[in-house]
N, C-alpha and C positions, 0 to 999 in steps of 0.2 A: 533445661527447657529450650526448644527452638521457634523462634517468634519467626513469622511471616509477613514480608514487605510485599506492599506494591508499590513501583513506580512511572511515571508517565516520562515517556523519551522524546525528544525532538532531536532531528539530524538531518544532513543533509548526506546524501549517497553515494556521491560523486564519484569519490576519492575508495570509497568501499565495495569485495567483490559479495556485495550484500549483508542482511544482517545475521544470519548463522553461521555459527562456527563450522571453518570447512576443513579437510585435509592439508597438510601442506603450509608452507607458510605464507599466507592468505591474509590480508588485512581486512578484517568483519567488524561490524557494528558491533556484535556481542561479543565478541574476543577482546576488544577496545573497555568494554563495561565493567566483562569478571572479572579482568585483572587490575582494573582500577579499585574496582570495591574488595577482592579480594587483598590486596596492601591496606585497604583502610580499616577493613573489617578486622584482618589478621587471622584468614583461615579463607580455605575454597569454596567457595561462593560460583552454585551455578544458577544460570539463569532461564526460568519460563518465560514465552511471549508470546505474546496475542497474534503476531503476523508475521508469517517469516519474507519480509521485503526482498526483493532480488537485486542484483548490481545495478548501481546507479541507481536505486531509487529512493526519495527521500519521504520522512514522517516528520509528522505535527504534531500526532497523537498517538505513538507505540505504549503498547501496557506491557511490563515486566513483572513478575515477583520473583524474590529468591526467600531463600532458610540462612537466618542466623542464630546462632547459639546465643549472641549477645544482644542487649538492647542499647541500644547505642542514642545519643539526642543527634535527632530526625536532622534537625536545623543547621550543626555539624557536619553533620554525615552528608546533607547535599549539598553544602559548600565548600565539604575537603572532595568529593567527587567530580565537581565543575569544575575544581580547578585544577586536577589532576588530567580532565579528559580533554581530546583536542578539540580546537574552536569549532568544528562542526558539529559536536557532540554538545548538549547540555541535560540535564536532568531537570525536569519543572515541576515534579511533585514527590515526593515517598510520605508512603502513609502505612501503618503498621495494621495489617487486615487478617483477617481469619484465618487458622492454619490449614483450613480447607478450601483456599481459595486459590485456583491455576487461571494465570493469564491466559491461557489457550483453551484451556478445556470449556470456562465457565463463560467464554464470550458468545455473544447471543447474535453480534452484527459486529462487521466490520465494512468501515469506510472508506473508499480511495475516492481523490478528486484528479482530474486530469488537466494542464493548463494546454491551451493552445492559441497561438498570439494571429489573429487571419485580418491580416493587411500586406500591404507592401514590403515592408521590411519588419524587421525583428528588433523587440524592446530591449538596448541595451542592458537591462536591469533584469529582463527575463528570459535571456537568451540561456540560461546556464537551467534553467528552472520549465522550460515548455517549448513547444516546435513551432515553428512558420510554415501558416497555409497560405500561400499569395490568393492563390483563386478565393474568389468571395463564396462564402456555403451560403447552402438557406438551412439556416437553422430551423425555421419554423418543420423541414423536414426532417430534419436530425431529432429533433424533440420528439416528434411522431413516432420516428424507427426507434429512441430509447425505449419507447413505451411497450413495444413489442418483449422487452428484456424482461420485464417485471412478473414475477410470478417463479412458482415453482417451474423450471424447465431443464431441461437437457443440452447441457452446454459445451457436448462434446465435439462440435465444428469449431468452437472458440477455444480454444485453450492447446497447449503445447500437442502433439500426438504420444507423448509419453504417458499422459494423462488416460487416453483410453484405458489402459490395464485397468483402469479403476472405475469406480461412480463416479460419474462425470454429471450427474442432477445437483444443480445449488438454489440456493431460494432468494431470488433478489428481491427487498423489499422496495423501494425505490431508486428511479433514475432519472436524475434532471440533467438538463443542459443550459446555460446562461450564458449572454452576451453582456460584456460590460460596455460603459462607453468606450472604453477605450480601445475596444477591439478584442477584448480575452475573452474566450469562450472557457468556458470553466463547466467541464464533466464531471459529475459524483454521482459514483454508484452505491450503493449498501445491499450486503449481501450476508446471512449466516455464513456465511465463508468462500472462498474465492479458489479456483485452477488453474496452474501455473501458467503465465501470461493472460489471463481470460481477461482482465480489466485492459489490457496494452491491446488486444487484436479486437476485443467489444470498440473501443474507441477508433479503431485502425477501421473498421467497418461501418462507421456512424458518418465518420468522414468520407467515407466513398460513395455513400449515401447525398449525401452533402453537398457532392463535388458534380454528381450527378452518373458518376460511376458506377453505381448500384442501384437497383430500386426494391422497394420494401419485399416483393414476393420473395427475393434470394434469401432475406432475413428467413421469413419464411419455411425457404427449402432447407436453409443453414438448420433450423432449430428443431427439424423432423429427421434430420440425417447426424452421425458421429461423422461428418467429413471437414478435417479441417481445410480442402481447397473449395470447400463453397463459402468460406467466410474472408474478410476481410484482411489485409496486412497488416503486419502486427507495427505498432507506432515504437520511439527509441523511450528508454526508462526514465529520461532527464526530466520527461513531464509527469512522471506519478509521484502521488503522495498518499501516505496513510494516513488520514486526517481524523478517523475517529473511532473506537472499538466500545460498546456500550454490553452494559451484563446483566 
């Protein structure tokens, strides 16, 4: 009999040239994971996941499942894995779910949030984790231009140019934008699914917006056109996160 896990990932990305296994010897998120459960498990062990994260970027809330032949206690099994994996790695949940359940397939939304620290200088404590805008935004116009994103639309100005070959239409369900006291502006977009870089150049364009660099019609021309040089610059990865994937 082969039983079916899910588990919820937290990591940081730093140090990783993303989370899919890649050619070559390449230190990945998932590479880090199979081979840890595969010693515990005692047998090859691959893994499905909700979001394939790029280098340097980090999650809150990755969903994973694999196949094991064994039934192993859950409560073991995620505290011989934690302590196996490196401190930027932890495991926060496994829970044994249907054998018809794919982290990727069966995901309905997927979350990123974006940090960005806009003052004078940069929070020691966030500097490894979001970018420094000195110029002061107006958000109240940044919120505006999110709202432009929402909806089924064609996001082929935002996203890599490699992307064209393909459907480049995703369905964003929501996008906020927050200021904290303290100066963090914090973007979260939710989308049935995401095109490579489109959450890093969406943000990289919100801010130019912002800054006073842009104005709402370019959004506009960006989202009737496949041209990635009417859209905005793409931001660095150290401020995404995968914060949530719902089924």
């Amino acid at each position: 009999m082969v039983n079916n896990y899910m588990a919820v990932i937290e990591y940081d990305g730093t140090g990783y040239s993303g989370f899919q296994v890649q050619p070559g010897n390449v230190n990945t998120i998932q590479g880090c994971l199979t081979e840890v459960l595969s010693k515990i498990l005692k047998e090859k062990i691959d893994l499905k996941y909700a979001g394939r994260t790029d280098a340097g970027v980090h999650a809150t809330h990755q969903v994973v499942n694999f196949y094991t032949s064994t039934e192993p206690d859950i409560y073991r099994v995620k505290w011989s894995i934690n302590s196996l994996l490196p401190d930027d790695i932890v495991v926060k949940e496994i829970k044994k779910v249907s054998p018809l359940f794919d982290a990727r397939r069966d995901a309905v939304l997927r979350e990123y949030s974006y940090y960005v620290v806009n003052k004078e200088y940069q929070s020691v404590f966030l500097k490894k984790y979001s970018i420094l805008v000195n110029k002061k935004l107006n958000i109240k116009l940044i919120k505006k231009a999110a709202k432009m994103f929402v909806g089924q639309k064609d996001f082929g100005s935002f996203c890599n140019p490699e992307c064209l070959k393909g459907n480049t239409i995703r369905k964003v369900f929501r996008f906020t934008v927050r200021k904290t006291e303290d100066d963090l502006i914090i973007f979260k977009v939710a989308a049935n699914s995401f095109l490579y870089n489109m959450v890093r150049i969406l943000v990289g364009t919100l801010l130019e917006v912002g800054s006073g660099k842009r104005d709402l019609t370019s959004i506009e021309v960006a989202l009737k056109e496949r041209n990635r040089n009417l859209a905005g610059s793409i931001v660095p990865a150290k401020g995404l996160f995968l914060t949530g994937v719902e089924y």
